[in-house]
The first five atom37 places (N, CA, C, CB, O) and aatype in JSON, in Angstrom:
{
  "aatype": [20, 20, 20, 20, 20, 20, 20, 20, 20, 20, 20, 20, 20, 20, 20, 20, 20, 20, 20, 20, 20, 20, 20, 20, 20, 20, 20, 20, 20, 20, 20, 20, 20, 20, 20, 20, 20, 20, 20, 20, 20, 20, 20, 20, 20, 20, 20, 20, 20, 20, 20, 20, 20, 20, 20, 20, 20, 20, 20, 20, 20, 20, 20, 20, 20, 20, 20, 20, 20, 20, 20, 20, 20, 20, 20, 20, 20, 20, 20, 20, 20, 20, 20, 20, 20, 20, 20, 20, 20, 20, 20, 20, 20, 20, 20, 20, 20, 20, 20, 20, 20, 20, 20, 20, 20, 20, 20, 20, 20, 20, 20, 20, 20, 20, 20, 20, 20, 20, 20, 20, 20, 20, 20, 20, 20, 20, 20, 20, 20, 20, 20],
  "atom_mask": [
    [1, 1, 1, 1, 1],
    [1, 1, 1, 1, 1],
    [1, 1, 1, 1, 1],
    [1, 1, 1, 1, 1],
    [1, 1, 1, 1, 1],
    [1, 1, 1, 1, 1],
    [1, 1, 1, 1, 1],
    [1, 1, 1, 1, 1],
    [1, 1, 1, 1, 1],
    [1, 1, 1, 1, 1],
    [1, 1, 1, 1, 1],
    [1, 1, 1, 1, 1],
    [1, 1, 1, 1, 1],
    [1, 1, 1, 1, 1],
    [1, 1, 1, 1, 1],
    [1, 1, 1, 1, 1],
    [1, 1, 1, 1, 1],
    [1, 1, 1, 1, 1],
    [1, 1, 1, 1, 1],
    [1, 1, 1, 1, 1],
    [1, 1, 1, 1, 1],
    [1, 1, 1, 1, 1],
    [1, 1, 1, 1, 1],
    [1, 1, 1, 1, 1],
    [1, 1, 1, 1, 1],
    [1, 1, 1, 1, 1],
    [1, 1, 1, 1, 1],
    [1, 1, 1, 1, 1],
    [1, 1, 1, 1, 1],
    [1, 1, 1, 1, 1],
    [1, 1, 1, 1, 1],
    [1, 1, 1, 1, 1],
    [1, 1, 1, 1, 1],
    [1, 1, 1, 1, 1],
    [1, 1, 1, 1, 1],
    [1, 1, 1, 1, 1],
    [1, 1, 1, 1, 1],
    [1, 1, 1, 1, 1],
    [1, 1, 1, 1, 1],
    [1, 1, 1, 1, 1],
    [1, 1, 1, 1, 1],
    [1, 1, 1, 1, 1],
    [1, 1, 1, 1, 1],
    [1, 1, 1, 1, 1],
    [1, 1, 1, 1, 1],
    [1, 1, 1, 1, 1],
    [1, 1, 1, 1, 1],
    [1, 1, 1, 1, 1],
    [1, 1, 1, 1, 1],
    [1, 1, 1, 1, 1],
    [1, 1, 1, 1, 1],
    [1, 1, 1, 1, 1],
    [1, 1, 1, 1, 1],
    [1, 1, 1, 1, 1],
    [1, 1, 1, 1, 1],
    [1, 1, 1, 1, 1],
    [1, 1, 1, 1, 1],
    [1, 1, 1, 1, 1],
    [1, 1, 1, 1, 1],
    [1, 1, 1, 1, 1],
    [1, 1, 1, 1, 1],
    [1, 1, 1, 1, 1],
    [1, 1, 1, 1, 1],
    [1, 1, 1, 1, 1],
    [1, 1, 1, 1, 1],
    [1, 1, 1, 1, 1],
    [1, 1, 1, 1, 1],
    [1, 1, 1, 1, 1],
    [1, 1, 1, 1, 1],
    [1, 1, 1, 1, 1],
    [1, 1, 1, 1, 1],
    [1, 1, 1, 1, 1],
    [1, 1, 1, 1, 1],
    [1, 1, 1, 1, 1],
    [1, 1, 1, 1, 1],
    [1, 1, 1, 1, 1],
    [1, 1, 1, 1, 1],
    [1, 1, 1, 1, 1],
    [1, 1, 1, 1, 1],
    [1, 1, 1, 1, 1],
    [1, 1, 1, 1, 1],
    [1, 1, 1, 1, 1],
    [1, 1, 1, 1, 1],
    [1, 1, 1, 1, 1],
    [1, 1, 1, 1, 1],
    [1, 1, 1, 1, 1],
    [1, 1, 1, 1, 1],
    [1, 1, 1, 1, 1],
    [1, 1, 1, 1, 1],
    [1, 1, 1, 1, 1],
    [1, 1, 1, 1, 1],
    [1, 1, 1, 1, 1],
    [1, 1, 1, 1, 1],
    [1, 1, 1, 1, 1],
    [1, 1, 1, 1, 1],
    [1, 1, 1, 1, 1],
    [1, 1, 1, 1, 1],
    [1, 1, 1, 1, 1],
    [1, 1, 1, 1, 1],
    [1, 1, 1, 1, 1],
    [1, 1, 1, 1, 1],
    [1, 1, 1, 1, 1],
    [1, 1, 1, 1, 1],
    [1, 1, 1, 1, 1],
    [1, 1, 1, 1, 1],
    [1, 1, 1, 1, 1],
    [1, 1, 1, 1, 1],
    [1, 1, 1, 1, 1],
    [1, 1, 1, 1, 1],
    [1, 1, 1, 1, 1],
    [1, 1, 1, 1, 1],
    [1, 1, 1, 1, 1],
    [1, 1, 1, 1, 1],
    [1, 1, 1, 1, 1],
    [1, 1, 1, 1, 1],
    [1, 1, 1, 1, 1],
    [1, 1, 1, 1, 1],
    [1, 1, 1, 1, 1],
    [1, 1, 1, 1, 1],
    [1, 1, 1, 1, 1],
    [1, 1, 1, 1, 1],
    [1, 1, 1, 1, 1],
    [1, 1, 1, 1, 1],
    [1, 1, 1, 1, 1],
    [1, 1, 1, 1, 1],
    [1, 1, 1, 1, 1],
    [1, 1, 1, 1, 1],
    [1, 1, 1, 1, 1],
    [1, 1, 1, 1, 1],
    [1, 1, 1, 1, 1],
    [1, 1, 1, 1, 1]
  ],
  "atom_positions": [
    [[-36.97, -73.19, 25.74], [-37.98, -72.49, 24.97], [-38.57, -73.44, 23.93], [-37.37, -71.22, 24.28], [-37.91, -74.26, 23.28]],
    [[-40.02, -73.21, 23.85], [-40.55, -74.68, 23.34], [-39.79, -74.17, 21.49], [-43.0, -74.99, 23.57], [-39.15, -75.03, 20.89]],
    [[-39.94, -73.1, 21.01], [-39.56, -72.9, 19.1], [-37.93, -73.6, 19.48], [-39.5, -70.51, 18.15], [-37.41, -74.29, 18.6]],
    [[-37.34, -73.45, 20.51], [-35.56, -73.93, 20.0], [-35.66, -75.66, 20.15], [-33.94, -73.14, 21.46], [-34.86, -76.39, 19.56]],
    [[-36.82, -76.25, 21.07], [-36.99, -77.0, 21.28], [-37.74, -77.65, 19.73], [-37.45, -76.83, 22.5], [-37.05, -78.51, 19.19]],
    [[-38.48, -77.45, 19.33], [-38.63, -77.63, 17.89], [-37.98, -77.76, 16.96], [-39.05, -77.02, 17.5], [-38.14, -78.6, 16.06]],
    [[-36.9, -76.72, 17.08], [-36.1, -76.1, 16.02], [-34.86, -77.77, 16.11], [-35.32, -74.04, 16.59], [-34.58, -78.63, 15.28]],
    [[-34.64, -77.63, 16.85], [-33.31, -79.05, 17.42], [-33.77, -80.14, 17.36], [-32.72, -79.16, 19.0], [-32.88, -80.99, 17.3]],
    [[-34.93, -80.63, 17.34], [-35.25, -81.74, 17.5], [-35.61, -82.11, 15.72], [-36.43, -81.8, 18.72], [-35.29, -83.04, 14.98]],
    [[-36.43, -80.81, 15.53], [-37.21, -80.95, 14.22], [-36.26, -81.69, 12.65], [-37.71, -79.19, 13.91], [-36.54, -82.46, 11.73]],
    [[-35.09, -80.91, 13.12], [-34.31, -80.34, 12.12], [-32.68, -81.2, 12.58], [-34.41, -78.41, 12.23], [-31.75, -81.21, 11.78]],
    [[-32.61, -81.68, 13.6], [-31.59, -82.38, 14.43], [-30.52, -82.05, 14.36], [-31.45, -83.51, 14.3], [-29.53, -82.66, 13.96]],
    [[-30.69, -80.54, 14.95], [-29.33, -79.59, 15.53], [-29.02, -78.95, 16.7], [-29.15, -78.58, 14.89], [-29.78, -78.52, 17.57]],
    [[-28.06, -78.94, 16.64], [-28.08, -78.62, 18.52], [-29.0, -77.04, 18.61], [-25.86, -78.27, 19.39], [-29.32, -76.24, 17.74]],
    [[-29.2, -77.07, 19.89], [-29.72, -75.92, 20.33], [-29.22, -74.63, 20.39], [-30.0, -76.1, 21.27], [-30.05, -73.72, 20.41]],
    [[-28.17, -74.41, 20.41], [-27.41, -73.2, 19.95], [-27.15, -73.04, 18.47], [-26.11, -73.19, 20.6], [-26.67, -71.98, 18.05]],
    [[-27.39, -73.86, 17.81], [-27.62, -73.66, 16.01], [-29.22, -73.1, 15.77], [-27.45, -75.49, 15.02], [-29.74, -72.13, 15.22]],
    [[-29.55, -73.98, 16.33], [-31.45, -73.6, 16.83], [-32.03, -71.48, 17.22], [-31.69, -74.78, 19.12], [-32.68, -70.55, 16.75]],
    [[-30.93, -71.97, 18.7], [-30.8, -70.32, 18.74], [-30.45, -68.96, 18.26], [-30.43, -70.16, 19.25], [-30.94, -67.85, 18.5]],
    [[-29.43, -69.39, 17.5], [-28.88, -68.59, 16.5], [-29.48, -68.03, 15.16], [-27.95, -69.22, 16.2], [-29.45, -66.91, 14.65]],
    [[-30.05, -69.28, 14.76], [-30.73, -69.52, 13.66], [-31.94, -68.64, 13.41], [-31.05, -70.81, 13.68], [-32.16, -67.76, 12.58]],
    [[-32.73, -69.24, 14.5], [-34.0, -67.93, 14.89], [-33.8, -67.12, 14.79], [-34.56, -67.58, 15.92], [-34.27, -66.49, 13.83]],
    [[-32.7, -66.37, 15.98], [-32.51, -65.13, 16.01], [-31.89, -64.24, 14.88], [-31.92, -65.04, 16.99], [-32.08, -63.03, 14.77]],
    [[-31.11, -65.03, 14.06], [-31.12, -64.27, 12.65], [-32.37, -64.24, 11.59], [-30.0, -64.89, 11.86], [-32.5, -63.45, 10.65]],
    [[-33.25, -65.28, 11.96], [-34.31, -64.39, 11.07], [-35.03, -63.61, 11.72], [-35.27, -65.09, 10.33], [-35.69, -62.74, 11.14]],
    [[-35.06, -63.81, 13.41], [-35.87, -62.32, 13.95], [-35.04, -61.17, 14.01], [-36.47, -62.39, 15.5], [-35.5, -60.11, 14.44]],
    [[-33.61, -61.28, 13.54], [-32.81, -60.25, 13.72], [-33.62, -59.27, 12.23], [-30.92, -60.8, 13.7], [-34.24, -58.21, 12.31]],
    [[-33.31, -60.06, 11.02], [-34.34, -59.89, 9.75], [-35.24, -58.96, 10.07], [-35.15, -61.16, 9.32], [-35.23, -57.77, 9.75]],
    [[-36.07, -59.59, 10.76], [-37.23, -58.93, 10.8], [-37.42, -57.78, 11.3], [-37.95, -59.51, 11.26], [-38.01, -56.89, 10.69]],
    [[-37.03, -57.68, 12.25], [-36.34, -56.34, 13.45], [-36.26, -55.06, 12.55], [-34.4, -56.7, 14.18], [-36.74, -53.95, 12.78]],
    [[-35.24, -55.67, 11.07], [-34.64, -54.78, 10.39], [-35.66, -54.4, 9.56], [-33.48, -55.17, 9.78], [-35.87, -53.2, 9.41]],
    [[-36.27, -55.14, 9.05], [-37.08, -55.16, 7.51], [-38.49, -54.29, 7.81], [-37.55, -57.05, 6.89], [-39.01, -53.48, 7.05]],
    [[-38.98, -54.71, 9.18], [-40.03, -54.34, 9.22], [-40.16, -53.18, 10.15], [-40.73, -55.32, 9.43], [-39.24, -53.04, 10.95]],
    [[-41.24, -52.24, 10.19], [-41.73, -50.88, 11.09], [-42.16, -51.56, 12.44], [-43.2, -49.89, 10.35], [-42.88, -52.53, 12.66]],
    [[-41.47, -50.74, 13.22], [-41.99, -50.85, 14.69], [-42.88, -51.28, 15.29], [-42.12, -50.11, 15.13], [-42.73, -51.74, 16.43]],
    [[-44.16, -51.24, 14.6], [-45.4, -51.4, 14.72], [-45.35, -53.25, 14.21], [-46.31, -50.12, 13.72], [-45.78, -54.28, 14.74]],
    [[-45.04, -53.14, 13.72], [-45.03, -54.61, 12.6], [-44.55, -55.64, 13.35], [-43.96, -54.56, 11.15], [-44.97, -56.8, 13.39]],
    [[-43.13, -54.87, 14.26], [-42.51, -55.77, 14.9], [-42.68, -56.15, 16.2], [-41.52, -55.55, 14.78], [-42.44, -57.29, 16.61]],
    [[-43.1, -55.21, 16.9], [-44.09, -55.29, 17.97], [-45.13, -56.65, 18.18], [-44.92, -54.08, 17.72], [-45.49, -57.37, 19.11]],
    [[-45.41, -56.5, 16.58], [-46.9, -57.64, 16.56], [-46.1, -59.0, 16.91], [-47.93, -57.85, 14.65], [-46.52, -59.81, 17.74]],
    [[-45.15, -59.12, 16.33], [-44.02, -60.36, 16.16], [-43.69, -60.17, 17.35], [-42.72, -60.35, 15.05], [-44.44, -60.82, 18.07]],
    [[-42.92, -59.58, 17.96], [-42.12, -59.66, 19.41], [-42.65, -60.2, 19.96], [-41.82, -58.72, 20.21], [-42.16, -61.28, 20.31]],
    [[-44.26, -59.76, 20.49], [-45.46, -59.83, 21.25], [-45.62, -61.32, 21.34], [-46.72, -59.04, 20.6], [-45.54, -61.83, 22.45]],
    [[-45.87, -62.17, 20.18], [-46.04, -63.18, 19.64], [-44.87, -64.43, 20.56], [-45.82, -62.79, 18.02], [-45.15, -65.5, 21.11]],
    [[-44.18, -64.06, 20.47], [-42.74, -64.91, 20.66], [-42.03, -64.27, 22.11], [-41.51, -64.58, 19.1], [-41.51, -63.17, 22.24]],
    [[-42.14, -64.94, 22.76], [-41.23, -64.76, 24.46], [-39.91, -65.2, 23.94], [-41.8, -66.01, 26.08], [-39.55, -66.0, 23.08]],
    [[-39.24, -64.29, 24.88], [-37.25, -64.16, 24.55], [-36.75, -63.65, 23.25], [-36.39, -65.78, 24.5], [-35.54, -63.67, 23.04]],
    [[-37.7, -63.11, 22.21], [-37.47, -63.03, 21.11], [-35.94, -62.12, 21.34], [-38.76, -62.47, 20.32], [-34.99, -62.61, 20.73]],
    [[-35.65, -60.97, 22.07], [-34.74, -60.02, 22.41], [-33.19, -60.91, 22.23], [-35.13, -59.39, 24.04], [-32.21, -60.82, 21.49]],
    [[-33.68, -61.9, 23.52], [-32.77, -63.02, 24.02], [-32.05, -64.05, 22.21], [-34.12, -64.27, 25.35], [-31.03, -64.45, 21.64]],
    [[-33.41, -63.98, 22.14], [-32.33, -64.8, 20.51], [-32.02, -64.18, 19.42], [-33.01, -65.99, 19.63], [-31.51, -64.75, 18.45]],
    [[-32.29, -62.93, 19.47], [-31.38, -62.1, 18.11], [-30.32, -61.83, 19.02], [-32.08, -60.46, 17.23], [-29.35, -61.47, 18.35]],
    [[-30.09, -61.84, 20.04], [-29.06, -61.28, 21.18], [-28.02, -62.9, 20.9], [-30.02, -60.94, 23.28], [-26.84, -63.13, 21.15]],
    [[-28.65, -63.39, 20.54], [-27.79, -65.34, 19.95], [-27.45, -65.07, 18.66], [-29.04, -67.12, 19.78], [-26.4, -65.61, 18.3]],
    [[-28.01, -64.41, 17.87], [-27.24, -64.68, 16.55], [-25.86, -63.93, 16.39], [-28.13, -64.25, 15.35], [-25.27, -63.13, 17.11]],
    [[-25.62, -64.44, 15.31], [-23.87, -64.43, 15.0], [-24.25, -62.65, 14.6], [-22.99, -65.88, 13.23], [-25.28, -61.98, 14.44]],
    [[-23.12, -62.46, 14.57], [-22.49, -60.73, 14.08], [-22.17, -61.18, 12.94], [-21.02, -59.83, 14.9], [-21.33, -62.06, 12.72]],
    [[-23.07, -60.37, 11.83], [-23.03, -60.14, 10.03], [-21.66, -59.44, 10.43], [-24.53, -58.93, 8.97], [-21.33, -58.59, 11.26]],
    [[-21.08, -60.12, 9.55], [-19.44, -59.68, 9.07], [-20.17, -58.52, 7.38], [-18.02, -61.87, 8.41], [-19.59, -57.58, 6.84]],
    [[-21.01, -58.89, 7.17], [-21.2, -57.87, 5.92], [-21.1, -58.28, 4.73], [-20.36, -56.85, 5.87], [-22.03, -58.58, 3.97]],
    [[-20.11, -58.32, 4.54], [-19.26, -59.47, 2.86], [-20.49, -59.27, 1.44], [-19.25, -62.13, 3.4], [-20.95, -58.16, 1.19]],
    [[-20.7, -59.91, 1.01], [-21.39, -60.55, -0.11], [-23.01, -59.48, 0.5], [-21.39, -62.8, -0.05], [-23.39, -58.32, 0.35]],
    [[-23.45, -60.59, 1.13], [-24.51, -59.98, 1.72], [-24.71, -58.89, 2.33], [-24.86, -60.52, 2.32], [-25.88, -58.74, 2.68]],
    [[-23.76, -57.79, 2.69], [-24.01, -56.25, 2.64], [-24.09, -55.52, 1.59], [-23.19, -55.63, 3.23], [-24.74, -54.47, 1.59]],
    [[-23.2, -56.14, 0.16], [-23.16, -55.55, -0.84], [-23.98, -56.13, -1.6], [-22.09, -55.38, -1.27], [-23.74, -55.74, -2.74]],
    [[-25.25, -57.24, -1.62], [-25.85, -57.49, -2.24], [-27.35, -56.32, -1.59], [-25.7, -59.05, -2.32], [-28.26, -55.86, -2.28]],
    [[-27.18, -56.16, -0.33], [-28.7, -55.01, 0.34], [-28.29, -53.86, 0.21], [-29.24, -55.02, 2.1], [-29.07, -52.93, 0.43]],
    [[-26.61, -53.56, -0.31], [-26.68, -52.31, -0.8], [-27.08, -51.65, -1.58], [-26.12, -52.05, -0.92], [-27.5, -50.5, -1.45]],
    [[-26.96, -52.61, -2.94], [-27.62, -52.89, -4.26], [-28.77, -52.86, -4.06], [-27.38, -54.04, -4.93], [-29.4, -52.04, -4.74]],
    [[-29.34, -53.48, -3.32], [-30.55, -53.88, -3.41], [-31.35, -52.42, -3.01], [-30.78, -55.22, -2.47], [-32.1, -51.89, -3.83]],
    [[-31.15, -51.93, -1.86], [-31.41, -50.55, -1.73], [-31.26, -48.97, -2.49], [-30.91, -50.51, -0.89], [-32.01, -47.99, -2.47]],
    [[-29.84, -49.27, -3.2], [-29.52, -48.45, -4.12], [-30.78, -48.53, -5.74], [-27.85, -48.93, -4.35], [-31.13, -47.57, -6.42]],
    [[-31.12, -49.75, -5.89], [-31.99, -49.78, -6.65], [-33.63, -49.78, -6.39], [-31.6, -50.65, -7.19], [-34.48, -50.01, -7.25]],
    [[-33.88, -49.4, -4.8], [-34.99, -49.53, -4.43], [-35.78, -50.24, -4.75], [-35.36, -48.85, -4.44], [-36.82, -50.01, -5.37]],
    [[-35.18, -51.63, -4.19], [-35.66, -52.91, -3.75], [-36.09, -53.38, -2.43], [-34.84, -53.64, -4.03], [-36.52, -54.48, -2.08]],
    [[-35.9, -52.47, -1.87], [-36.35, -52.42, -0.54], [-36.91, -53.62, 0.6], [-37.28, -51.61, -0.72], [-36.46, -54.1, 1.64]],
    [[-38.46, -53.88, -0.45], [-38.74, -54.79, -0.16], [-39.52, -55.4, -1.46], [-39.28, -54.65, 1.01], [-40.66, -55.85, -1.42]],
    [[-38.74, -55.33, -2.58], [-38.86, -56.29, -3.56], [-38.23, -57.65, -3.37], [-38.39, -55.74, -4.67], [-37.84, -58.23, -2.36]],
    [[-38.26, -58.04, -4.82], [-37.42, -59.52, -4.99], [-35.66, -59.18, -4.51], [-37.52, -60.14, -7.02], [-34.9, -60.09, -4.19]],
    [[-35.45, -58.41, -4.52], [-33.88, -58.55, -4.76], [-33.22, -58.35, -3.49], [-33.26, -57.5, -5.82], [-32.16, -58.81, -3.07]],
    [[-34.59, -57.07, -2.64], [-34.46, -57.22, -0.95], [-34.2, -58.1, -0.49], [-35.34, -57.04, -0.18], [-33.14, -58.46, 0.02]],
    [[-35.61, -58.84, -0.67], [-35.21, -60.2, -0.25], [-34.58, -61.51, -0.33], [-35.7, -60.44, -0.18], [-34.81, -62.51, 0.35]],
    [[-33.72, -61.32, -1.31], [-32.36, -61.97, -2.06], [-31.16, -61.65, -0.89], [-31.92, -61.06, -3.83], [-30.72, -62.57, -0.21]],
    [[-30.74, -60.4, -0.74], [-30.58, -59.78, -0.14], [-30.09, -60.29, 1.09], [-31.38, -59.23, -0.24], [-28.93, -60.58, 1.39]],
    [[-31.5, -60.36, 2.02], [-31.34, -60.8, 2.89], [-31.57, -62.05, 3.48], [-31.59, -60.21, 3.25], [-31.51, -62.27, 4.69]],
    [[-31.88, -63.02, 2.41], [-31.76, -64.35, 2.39], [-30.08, -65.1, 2.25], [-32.71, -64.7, 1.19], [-29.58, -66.09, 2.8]],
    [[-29.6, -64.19, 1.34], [-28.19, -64.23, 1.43], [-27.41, -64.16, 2.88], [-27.77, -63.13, 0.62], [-26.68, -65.09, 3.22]],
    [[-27.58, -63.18, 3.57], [-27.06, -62.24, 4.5], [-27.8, -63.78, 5.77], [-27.9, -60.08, 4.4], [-26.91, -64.32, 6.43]],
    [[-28.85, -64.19, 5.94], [-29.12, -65.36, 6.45], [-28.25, -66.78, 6.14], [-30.38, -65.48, 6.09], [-27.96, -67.69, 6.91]],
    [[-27.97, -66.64, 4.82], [-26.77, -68.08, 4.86], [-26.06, -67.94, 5.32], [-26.09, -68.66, 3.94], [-25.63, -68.94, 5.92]],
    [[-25.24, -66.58, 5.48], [-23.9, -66.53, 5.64], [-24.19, -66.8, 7.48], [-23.07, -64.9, 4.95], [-23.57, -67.55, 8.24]],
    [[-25.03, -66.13, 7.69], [-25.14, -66.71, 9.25], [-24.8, -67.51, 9.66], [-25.98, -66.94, 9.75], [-23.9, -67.68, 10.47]],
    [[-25.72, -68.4, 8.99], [-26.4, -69.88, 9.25], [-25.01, -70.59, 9.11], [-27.77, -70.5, 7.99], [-24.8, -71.72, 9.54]],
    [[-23.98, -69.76, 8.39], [-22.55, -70.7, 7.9], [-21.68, -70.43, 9.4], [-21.45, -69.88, 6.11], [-21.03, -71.27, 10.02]],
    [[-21.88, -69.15, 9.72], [-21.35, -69.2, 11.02], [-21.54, -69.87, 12.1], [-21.43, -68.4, 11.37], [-20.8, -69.99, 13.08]],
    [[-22.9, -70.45, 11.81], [-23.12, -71.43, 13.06], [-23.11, -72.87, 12.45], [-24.64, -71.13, 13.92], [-23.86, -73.8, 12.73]],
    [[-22.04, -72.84, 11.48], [-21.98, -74.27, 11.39], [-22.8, -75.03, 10.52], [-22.19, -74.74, 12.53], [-22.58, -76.22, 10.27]],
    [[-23.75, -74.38, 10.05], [-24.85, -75.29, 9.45], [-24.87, -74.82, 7.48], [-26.66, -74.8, 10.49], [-24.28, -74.0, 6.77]],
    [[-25.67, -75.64, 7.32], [-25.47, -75.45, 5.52], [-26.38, -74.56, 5.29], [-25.78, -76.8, 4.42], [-27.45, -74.63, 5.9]],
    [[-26.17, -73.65, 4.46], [-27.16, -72.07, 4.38], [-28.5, -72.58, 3.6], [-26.26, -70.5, 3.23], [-29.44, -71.83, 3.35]],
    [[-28.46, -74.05, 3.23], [-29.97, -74.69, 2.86], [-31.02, -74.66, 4.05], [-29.83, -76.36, 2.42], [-32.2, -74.99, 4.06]],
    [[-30.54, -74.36, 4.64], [-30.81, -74.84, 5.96], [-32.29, -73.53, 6.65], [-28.97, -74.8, 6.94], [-33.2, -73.67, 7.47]],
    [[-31.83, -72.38, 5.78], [-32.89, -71.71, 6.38], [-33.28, -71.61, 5.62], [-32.95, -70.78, 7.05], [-33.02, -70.51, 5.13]],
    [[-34.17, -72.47, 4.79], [-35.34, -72.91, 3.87], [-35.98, -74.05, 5.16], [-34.71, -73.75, 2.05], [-37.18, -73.98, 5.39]],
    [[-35.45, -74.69, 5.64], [-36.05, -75.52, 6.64], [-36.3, -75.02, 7.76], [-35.42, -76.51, 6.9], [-37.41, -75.41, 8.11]],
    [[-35.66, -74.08, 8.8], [-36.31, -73.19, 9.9], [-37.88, -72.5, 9.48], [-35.17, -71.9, 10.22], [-38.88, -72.65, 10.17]],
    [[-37.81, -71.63, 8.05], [-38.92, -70.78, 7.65], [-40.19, -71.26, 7.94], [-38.89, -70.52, 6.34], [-41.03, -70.55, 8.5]],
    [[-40.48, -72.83, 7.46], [-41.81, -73.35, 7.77], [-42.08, -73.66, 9.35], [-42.01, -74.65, 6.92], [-43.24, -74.01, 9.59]],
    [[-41.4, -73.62, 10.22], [-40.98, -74.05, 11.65], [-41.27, -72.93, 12.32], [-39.47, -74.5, 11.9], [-42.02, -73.01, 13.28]],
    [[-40.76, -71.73, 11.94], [-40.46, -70.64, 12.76], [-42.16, -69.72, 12.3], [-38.64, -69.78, 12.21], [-42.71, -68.87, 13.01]],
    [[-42.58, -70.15, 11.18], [-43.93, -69.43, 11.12], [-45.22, -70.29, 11.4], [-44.09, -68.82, 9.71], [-46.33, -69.84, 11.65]],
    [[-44.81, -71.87, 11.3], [-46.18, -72.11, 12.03], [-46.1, -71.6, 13.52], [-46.57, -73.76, 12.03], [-47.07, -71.13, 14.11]],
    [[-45.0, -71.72, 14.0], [-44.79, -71.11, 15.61], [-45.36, -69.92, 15.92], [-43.35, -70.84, 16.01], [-46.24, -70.1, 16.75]],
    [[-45.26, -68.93, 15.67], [-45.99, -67.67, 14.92], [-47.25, -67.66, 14.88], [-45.7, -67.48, 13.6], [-47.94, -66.84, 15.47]],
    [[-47.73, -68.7, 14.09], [-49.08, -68.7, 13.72], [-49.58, -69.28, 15.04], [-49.46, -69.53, 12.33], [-50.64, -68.91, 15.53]],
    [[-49.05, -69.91, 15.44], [-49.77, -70.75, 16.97], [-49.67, -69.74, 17.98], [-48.85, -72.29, 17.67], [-50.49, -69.56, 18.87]],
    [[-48.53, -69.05, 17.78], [-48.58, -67.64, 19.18], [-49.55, -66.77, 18.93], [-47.18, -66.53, 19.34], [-50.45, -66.41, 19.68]],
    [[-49.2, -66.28, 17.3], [-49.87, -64.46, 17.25], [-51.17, -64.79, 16.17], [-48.4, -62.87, 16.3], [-51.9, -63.87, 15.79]],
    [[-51.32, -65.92, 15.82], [-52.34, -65.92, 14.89], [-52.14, -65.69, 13.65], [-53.14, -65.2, 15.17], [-50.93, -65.49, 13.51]],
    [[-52.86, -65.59, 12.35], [-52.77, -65.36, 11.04], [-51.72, -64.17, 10.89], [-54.17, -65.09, 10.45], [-50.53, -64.21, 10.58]],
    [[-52.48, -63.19, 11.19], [-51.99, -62.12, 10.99], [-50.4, -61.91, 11.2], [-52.72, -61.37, 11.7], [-49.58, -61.53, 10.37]],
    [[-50.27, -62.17, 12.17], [-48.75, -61.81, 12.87], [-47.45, -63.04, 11.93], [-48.89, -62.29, 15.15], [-46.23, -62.9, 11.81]],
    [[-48.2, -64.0, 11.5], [-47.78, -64.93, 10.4], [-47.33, -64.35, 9.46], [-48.66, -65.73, 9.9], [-46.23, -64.16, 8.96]],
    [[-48.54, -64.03, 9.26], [-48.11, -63.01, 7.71], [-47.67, -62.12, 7.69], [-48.9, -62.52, 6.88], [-47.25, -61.8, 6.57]],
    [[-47.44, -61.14, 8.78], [-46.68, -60.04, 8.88], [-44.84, -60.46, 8.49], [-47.02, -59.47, 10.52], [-44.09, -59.77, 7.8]],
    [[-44.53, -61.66, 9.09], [-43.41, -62.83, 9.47], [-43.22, -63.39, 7.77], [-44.17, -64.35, 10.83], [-42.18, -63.15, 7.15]],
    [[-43.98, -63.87, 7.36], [-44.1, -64.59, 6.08], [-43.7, -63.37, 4.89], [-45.78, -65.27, 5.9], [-43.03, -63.79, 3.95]],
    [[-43.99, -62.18, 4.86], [-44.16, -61.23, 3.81], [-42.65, -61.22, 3.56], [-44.93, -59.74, 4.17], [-42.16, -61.18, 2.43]],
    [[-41.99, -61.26, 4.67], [-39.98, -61.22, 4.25], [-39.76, -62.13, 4.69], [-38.75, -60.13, 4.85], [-38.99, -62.31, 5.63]],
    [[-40.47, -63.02, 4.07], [-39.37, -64.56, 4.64], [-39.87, -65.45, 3.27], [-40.01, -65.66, 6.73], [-39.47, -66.59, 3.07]],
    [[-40.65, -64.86, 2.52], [-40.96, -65.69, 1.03], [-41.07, -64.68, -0.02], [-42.45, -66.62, 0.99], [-41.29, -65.02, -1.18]]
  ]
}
């Protein structure tokens, strides 16, 4: 897939860090955003199914109780949401081995990709919970 192919080369990690990686921020997205929203994204991206179906299983920890909070205070999709679940992305990213800095470096990767599939729009749909 040409984004894991990016993702590994770009960033010089294997391809199953690549895969994983993605798929926890399209797992993100899946969550964060309405059906409709995600659709636009799916649409955008071939196998998308296939690589949240790659990411690691949230154990919860830190990062369940930080989107609990975060929800309990209806943050939804404020700043603290997305704290939240930027958190809940390191811990991933730790499961596959890699340093949770790390998805600060996929984000610009994974949305110009985006932007080259679905166009502006579907970018920014992608971009709104990912900055």
């Amino acid at each position: 897939m040409e984004l894991i192919q990016q993702l590994a080369q770009g960033l010089n990690i294997k391809e199953e860090q690549a895969q994983g990686g993605a798929g926890l921020i399209f797992q993100m997205a899946q969550e964060k955003l309405g059906d409709g929203e995600f659709s636009q994204v799916a649409n955008a991206i071939p196998g998308i199914s296939g690589l949240i179906g790659a990411a690691p299983k949230s154990s919860g920890g830190i990062a369940g109780a930080l989107g609990g909070l975060a929800g309990a205070m209806g943050g939804g999709g404020g700043g603290l949401g997305k704290v939240a679940g930027l958190a809940a992305l390191a811990g991933g990213f730790g499961q596959l081995g890699m340093n949770p800095g790390m998805v600060s470096k996929f984000v610009p990767i994974i949305l110009s990709f985006v932007q080259n599939k679905g166009g502006d729009g579907v970018k920014d749909i992608l971009a709104g919970i990912l900055k």
